[in-house]
N, C-alpha and C positions, 0 to 999 in steps of 0.2 A: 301270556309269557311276557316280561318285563327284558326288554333288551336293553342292558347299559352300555351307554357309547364310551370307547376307550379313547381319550386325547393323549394325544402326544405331547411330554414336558412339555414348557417353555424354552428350556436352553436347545433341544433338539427342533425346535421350529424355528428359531433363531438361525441355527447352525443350516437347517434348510435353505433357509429365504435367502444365504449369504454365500452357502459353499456350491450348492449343488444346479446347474444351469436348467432353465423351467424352458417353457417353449412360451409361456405368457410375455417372458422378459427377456431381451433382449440385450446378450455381453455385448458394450463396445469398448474397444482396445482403444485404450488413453496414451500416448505418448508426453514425452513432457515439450514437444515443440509443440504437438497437437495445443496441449492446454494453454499453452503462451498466446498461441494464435490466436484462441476460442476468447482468451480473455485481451487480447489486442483488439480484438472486434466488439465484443459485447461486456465488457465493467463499464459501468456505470462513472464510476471514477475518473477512468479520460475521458468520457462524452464531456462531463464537467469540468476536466481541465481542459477540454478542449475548445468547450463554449466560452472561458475567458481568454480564451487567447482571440478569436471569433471577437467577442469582444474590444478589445484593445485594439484590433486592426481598425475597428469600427472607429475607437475611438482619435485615431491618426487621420481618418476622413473629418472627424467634428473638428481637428484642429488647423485642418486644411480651409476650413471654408470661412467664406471671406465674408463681413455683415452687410444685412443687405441694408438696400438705402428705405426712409421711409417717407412714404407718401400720403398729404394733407389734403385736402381739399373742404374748401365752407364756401355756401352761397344764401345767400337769402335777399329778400328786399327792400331797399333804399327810399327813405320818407321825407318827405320835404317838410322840415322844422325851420328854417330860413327863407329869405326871399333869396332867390336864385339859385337856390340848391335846385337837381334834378334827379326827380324821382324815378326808380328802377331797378333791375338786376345787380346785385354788386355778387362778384365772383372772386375767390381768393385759392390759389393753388400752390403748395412748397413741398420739396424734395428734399430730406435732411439725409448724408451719408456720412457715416464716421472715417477718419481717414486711417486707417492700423497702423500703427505704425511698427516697422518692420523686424525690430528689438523684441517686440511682446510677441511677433507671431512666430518667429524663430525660439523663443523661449515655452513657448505653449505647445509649439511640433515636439520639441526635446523630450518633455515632459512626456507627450503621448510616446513617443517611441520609444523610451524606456521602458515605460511601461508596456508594451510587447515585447518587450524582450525581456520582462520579469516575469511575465506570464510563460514563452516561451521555455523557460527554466525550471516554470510552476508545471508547465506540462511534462516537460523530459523527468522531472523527480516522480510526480507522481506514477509514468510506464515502473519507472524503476521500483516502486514501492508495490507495486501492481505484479510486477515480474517475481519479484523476489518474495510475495505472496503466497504466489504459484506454488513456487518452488518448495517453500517451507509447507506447503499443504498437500505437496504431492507427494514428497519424503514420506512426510509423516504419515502418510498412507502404506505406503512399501513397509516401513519402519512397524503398521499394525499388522499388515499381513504377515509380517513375518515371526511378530511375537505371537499371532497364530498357530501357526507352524512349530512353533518351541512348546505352544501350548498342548497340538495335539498330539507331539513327540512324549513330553511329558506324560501325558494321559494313557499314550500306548504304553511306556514303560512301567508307570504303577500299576495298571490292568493286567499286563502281562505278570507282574509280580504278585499280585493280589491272586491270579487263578494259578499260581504254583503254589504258595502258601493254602491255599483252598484244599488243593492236592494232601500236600503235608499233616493239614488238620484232619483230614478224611482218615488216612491210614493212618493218624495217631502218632506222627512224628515230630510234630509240632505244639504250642501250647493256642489256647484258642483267643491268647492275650496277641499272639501275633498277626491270627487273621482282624482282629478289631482294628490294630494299627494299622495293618495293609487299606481296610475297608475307609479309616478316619481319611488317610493321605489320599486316595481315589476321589474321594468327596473335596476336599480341598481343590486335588486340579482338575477337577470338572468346574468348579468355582473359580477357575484364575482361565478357564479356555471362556468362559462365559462373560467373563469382566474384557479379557481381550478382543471378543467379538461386540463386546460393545464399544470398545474403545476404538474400533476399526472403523464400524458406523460413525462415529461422530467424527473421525476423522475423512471419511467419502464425504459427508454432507461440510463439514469446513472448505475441502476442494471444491466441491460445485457451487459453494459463495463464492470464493477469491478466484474463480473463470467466469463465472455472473453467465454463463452462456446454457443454452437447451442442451442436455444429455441424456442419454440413453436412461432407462428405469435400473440398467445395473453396468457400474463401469468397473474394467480391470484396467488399473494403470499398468504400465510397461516400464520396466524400469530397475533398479539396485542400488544401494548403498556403497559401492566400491568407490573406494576414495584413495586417486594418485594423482595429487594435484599439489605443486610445493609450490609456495608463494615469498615471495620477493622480502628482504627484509624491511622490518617493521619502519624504519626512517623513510626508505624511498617509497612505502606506498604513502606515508602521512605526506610526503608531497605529493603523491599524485593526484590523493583524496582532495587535498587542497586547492588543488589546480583544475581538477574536472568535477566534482560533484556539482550539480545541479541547487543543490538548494544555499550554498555557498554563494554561485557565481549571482543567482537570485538576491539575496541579501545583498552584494555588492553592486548590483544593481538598484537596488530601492535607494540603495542610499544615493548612488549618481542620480535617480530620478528627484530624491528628498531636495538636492542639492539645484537642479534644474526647477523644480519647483519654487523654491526660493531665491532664485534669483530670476523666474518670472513674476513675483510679488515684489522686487524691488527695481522692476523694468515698468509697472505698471503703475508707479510712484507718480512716475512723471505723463502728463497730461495726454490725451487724444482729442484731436479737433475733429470738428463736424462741418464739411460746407453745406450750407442752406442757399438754396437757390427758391425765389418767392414769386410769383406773380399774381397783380391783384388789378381786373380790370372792376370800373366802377361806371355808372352810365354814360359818364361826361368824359373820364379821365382812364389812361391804363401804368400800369405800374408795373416796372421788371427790378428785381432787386440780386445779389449777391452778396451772401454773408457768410461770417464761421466762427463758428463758436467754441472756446477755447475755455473746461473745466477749471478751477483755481480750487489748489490743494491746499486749502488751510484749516478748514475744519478737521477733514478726514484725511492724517496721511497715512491711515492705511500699516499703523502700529501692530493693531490687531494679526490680519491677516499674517504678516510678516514674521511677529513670532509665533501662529503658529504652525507656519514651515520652517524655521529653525527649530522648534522645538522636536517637529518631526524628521527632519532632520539627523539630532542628536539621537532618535527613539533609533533612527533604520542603522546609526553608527554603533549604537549599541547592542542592538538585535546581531550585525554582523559577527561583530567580537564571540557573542554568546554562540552563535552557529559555530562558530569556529573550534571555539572551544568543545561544544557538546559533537562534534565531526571525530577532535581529536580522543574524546576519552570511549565513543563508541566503538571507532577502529584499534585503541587499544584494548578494551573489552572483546574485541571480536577475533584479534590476533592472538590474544592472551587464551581465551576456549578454544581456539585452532590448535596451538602448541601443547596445551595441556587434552585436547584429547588426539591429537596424535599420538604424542606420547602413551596414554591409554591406549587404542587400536594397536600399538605396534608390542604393548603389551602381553595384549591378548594372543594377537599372532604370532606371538617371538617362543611361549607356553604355557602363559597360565588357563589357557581351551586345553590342550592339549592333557595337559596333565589332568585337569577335573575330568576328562574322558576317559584318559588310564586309572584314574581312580574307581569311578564307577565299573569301570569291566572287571577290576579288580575283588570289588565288593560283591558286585554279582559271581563272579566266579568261586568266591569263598564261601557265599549265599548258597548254594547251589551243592558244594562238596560239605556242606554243615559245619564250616568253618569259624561263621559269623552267623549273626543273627539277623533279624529283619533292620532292627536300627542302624546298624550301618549302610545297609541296601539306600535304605531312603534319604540317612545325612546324605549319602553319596550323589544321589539324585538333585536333592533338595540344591548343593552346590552348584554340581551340573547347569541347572535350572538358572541358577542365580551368576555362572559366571555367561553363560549366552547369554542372559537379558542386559548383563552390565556392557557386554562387549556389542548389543546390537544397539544399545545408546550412547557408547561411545562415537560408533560409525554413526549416527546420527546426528551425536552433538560437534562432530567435525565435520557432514556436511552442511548443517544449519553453520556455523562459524563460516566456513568458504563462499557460502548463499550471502551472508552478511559482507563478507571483503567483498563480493565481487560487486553489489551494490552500492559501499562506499565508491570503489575506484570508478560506477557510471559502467559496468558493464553489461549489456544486454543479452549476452550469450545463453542460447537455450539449454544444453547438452554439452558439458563437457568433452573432450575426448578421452 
């Protein structure tokens, strides 16, 4: 006897591994401060923005420290080529130190502390790009499960429609062109629950990149798209973005550092002396000296160098401008999809749900007394279908917009209220 083994579809072992809780795998409940936290600790992203800042401090001790002095010494021995010379040890010992002078070293501290406090800039933009990751990966999680949910709503209602029509054709009240279309659209939204539970997956695994942290084998975030959040008009956030974003105050910082840099290449124009102090005993004779040697700038005045820290300079006064500008047309991209999909959500909520829902009950209803035919049943569906999914990317596309203002103005807030 030949026993064939029955597998279960794909899209129902799918819908297993995702919907239904195992005892192998363990749910853990995701909040969105949870994921802020998990990825405050473990991206990868600020460990690196954090090592240059680690850096730079570093580099405020290299500018701190003062040259050391150096020390010569030769000896060997002394031959008698003359009458009266005296043959022996001859010993020669010098200590050369350069003297800073205090113009170059105030000029070279500036430069490094700038430069921590560019970096420090470098670090608070990246939390913020890091946060606001999060956020857009967490949504967009909520945003899959929930086009799930519309999916297997959909699915119960053409199955339910499909085994009344089944009915109909049975007792010959129906034609059997009606149960085919029941059967085509059934296949259809088992096809659109299947794309949505894939698109759920790829949006779990987006989230556990942008937390970079260890998680459960299966997470439910916690969470909703409710959006009551009115935000301040479009002028007074463009100053605020102006005045607190991070990668702004960054820029205006390279450039005071571009600026300290150049004018520690036109402080070190001017010369640095060296005292030498020398002693040289010899068999007969000993010898103590004091000197200082003093560079003369004529060959090299140091052209070079000089422009190019002006030239860098002009790069970091340029770069600001540009920052500045791409600051302002992002925050107007981001207010401009706030407004416009508010206006959407308030759409949707004000009747156009509503009504696609009286329509459908409507069509069923008249489905039902043999009023109408199946094709209305399903436009009416089909609509349905299509006024949730537009109305549950609207509430999307204004919490990504709000995710984006709040990260222009610098703000780290986990959870709304």
């Amino acid at each position: 006897m030949i026993i064939k083994e029955k597998r279960l579809r794909p899209s129902l072992v799918l819908w297993f591994s995702i919907c239904l809780p195992t005892v192998a795998q363990d749910v853990q409940l995701l909040t969105l401060e949870q994921a802020l936290a998990l990825a405050d600790e473990h991206n990868p992203q600020l460990r690196l923005a954090e090592s240059l800042t680690e850096g730079a401090q570093a580099a405020i001790r290299t500018a701190l420290a003062r040259p050391n002095p150096q020390f010569n010494t030769l000896a060997g021995p002394q031959y008698r080529r003359l009458p009266g010379a005296e043959p022996g040890l001859l010993t020669h010992v010098s200590v050369d130190q350069l003297i800073e002078r205090p113009s170059i070293r105030r000029a070279r501290l500036k430069v490094a502390q700038l430069g921590r406090e560019s970096t420090q800039h470098t670090l608070a933009e990246a939390r913020l790009n890091v946060r606001a990751a999060v956020k857009q990966a967490f949504f967009q999680v909520l945003r899959r499960r929930a086009e799930i949910g519309l999916a297997q709503e959909n699915l119960r209602l053409v199955n339910d429609l499909q085994r009344r029509v089944q009915v109909q054709v049975d007792v010959g009240e129906a034609a059997r062109l009606e149960l085919t279309r029941a059967d085509a659209e059934v296949a259809t939204a088992q096809t659109f629950y299947n794309s949505a539970q894939l698109r759920y997956l790829n949006a779990v695994a987006a989230l556990r990149t942008a937390v970079s942290a260890p998680l459960a084998a299966r997470i439910e975030p916690q969470g909703a798209l409710d959006i009551s959040v009115k935000l301040p008009p479009l002028e007074e956030l463009r100053k605020e973005v102006l005045s607190r974003y991070p990668a702004l105050l960054q820029s205006q910082a390279e450039v005071r550092r571009a600026q300290a840099q150049l004018d520690s290449e036109y402080a070190q124009r001017r010369p640095q002396p060296s005292v030498r102090l020398e002693y040289e005993r010899q068999p007969d004779l000993g010898f103590f000296r004091v000197g200082v040697s003093i560079p003369v700038p004529i060959l090299n005045k140091r052209e070079g160098p000089i422009g190019e820290a002006a030239a860098a300079l002009n790069q970091a006064r340029a770069m600001a401008d540009l920052r500045r500008l791409e600051l302002q047309a992002a925050l107007e991209r981001a207010y401009g999809q706030y407004e416009v999909a508010g206006q959407q959500v308030a759409s949707f909520e004000q009747g156009v749900l509503k009504e696609a829902e009286a329509a459908l009950r409507a069509a069923e209803a008249a489905f039902k007394f043999g009023e109408r035919g199946i094709i209305e049943v399903l436009d009416a569906q089909r609509v349905l279908r299509t006024v949730r999914l537009d109305f549950l990317s609207a509430q999307f596309d204004l919490q990504s917009a709000l995710i984006d203002v709040e990260q222009l103005r610098a703000q780290e807030a986990g959870a709304r209220p």
